[in-house]
C-alpha positions in Angstrom: 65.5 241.0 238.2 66.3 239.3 241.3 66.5 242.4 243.3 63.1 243.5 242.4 61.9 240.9 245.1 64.6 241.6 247.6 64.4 245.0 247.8 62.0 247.2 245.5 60.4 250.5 247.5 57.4 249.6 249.1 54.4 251.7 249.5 54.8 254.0 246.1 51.8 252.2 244.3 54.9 251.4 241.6 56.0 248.1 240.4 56.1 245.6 243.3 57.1 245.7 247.1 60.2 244.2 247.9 61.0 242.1 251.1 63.5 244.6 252.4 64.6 248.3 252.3 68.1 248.3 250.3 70.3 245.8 249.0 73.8 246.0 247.9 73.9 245.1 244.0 76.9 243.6 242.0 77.1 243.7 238.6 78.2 240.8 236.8 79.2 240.9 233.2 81.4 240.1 230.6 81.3 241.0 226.7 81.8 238.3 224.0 83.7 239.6 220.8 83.5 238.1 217.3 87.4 236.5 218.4 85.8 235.1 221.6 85.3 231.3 221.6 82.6 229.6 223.8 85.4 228.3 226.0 86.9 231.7 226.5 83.6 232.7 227.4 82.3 230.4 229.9 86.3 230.8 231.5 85.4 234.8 231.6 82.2 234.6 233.4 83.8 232.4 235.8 86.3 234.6 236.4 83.6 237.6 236.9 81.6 235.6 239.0 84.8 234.7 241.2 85.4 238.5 241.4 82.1 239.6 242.5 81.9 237.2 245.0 85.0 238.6 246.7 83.8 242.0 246.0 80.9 241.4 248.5 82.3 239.5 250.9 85.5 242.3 251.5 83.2 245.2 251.1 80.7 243.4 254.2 78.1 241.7 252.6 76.8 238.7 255.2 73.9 237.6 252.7 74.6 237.0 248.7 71.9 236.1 246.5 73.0 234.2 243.1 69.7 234.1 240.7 71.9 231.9 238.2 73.7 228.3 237.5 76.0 226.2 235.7 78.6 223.9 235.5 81.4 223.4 238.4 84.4 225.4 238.5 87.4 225.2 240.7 87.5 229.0 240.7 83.8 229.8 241.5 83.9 226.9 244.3 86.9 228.3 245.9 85.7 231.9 246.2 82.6 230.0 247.5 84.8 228.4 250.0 86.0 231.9 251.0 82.8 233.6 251.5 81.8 230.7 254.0 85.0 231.1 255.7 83.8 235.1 256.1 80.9 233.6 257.8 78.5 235.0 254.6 75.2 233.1 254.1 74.9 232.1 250.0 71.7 231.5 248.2 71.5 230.4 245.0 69.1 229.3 242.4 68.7 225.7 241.6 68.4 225.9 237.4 66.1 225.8 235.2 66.7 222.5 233.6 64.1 220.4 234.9 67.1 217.9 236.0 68.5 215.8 238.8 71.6 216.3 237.5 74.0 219.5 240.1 74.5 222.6 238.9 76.7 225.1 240.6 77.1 227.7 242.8 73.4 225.8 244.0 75.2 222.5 244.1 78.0 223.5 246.6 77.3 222.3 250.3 77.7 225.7 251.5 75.5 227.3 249.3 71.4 227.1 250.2 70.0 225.5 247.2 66.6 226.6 246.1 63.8 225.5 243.6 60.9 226.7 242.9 57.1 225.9 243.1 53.9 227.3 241.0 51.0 229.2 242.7 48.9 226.0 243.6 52.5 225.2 245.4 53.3 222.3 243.4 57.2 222.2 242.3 57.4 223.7 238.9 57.7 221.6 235.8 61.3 223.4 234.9 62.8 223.9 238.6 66.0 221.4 239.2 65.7 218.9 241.9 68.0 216.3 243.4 70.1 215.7 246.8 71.5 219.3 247.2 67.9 221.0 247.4 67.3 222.4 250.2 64.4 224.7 249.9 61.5 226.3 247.3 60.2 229.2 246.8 57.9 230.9 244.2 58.9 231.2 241.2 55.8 231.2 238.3 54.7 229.0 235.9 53.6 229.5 232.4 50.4 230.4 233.5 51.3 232.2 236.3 54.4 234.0 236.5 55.6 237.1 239.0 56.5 240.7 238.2 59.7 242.0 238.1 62.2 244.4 236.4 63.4 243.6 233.1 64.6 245.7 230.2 62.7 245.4 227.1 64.5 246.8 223.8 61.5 249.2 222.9 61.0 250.3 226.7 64.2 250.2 228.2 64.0 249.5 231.7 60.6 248.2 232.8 58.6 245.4 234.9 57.7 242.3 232.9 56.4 239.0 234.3 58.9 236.3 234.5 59.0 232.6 235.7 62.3 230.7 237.0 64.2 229.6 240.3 65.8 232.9 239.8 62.8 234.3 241.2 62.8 231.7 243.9 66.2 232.8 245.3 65.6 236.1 246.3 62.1 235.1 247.9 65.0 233.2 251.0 67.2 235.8 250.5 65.0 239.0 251.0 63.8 236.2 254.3 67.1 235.9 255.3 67.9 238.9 255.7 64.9 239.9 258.0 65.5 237.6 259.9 69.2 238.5 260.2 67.9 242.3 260.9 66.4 240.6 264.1 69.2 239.2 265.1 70.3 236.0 263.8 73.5 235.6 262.2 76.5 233.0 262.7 76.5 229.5 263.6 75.5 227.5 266.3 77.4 225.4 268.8 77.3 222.8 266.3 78.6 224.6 263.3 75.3 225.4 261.5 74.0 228.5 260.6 71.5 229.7 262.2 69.6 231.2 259.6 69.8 228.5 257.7 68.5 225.6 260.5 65.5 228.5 261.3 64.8 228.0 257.1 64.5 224.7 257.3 62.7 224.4 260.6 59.9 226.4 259.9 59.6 225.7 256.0 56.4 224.0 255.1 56.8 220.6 254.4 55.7 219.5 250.9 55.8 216.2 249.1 57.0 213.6 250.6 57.5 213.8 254.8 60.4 215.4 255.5 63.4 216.2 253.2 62.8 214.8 249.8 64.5 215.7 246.4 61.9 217.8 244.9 60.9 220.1 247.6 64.0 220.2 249.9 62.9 220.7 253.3 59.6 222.7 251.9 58.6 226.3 251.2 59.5 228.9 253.1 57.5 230.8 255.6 58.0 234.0 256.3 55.8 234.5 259.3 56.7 231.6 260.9 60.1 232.2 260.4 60.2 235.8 261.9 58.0 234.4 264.8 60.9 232.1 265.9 61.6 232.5 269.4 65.2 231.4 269.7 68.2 232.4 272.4 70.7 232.7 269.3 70.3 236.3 268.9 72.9 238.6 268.4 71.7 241.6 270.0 72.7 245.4 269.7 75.3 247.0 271.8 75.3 250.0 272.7 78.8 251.4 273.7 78.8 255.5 276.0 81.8 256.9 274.6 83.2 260.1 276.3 84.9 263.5 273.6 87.6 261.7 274.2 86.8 258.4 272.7 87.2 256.5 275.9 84.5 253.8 276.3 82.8 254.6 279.8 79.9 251.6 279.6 79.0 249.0 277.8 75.2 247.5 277.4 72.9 245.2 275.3 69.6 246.4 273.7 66.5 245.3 274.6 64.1 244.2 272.1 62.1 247.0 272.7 65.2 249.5 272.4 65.9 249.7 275.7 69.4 249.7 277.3 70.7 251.0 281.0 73.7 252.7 281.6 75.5 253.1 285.8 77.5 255.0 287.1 79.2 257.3 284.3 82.0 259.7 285.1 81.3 261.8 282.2 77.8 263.0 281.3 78.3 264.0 277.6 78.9 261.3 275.5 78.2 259.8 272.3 76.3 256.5 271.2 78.4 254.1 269.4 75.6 250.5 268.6 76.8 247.8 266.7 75.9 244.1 266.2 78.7 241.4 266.8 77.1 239.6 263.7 79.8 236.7 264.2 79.8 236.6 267.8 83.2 237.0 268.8 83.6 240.0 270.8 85.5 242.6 268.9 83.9 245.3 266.0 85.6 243.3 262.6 84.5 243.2 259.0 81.3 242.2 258.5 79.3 243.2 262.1 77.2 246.4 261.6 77.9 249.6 263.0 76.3 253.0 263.7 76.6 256.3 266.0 73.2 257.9 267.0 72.9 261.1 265.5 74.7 260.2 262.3 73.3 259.4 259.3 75.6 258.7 256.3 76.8 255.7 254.7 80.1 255.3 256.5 80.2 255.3 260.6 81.4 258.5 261.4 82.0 259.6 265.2 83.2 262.7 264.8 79.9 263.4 263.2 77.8 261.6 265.4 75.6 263.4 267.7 76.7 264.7 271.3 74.0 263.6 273.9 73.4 264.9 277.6 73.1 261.7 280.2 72.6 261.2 283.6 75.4 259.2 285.7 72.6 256.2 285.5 69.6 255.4 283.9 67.2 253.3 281.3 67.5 254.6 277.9 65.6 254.2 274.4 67.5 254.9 271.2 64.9 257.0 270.4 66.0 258.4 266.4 66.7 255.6 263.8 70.1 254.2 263.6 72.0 254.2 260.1 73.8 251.1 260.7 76.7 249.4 257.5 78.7 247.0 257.5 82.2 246.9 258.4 85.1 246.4 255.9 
């Protein structure tokens, strides 16, 4: 259900539009037998929920979505602990318990914690609350609620309308990672990361001024969000590689696509752009990675395109750029 916000096609006068292009789902499940107890349960679901997280973080995810909660778990907080590590941004749901009381993977500090308000933007009267919120979204009300996929035993897979903090989540998540498609990724020189502070800087401050329990820093904002001037960019790099796969020149990408390249020895070459989505210099797991010309879902230079330059000059990467995640 939660992907149905993230990353639905737009622009097919189906369903809903989603807040991005693709997403990378994981299924979580586990299937009780008539032996299982309620213990064995719960301690299965953990263990699923463990898995998946380091299924995503070693296969290049930078952005995880959790539309679900519950108790604390030494085995969910350490795989947690090792997507933060991995420099992956987590947001979770905040429950649906209409309680103060933490529930977890929302609860953990390095997790985004996020409620949910109602369409007059007033918090809703299930959405959990307390000193680890840090942001709402929407999410419905009885009254109210928002369209999304479901599965309906006479219709199979279909869209249904649906309240919860579960639909909150992926409202910062699907924001998240726009805002990481523009650049922003990492942490700061103080340790924070940057998506996160821009969240919370340009949310809209509700309740009580400032940070309170029920509303976190405030609601979102997309626009103002994505409008953020900020100098803690990560941009593009685009890399001239010669047949031989010697790097001749190395050069950042404008805003506006633009990159300049001096003095090469060699005049056909291919276009290797990535992102250094955690700032340190090299092309490791996580940072994206493309070749002009190429368009499948694994970076491929042998099958990337073979371009004519002159020894220098201001280039556009004119075609679109497949870009995934390295792993």
């Amino acid at each position: 259900m939660c992907m149905c916000t993230i990353a639905s096609s737009t622009d097919n006068l189906v369903g809903v539009s989603g807040m991005i292009r693709s997403s990378y789902p994981v299924l979580l499940s586990s299937k009780k037998s008539s032996s299982t107890t309620n213990t064995e349960e719960a301690s299965q679901r953990r263990a699923f929920l463990r898995r998946g997280i380091h299924y995503a973080v070693d296969h290049g995810a930078k952005i995880i979505n959790m539309s679900f909660a519950g108790p604390d778990s030494s085995a969910v907080a350490a795989a947690v602990q090792y997507a933060s590590e991995n420099e992956v941004l987590m947001i979770a749901a905040s429950g649906n318990w209409r309680s103060s009381s933490p529930y977890y993977p929302a609860s953990y500090e390095e997790v985004i914690s996020v409620g949910a308000v109602d369409n007059e933007m007033q918090r809703a009267n299930y959405s959990n609350y307390g000193p680890h919120l840090d942001l709402v979204a929407p999410g419905g009300s009885s009254s109210v609620q928002i369209l999304s996929t479901g599965y309906s035993a006479n219709e199979g897979n279909t869209y249904s309308y649906m309240a919860g903090t579960s639909m909150a989540a992926p409202h910062v998540t699907g924001l998240a990672a726009l805002l990481m498609a523009k650049g922003y990724a990492g942490k700061d020189d103080s340790g924070e990361e940057i998506i996160r502070k821009i969240l919370r800087e340009t949310a809209l401050d509700l309740g009580e001024n400032g940070w309170d329990p029920y509303y976190g820093f405030g609601l979102v904002q997309a626009y103002d969000a994505l409008a953020t001037a900020s100098e803690e960019k990560r941009p593009f790099i685009v890399e001239a590689i010669n047949l031989d796969g010697q790097v001749l020149r190395t050069a950042e990408v404008s805003e506006s696509s633009f990159f300049s390249l001096e003095n090469l020895s060699d005049y056909r070459i291919r276009l290797r752009v990535w992102r250094d989505v955690n700032g340190n210099a090299i092309i490791d797991k996580g940072d994206l990675l493309g070749y002009a010309g190429y368009y499948g879902l694994t970076p491929n230079i042998e099958e990337s395109k073979v371009l004519s330059f002159e020894e220098s000059g201001t280039y556009s990467l004119e075609s679109t750029i497949t870009f995934a995640p390295v792993f």
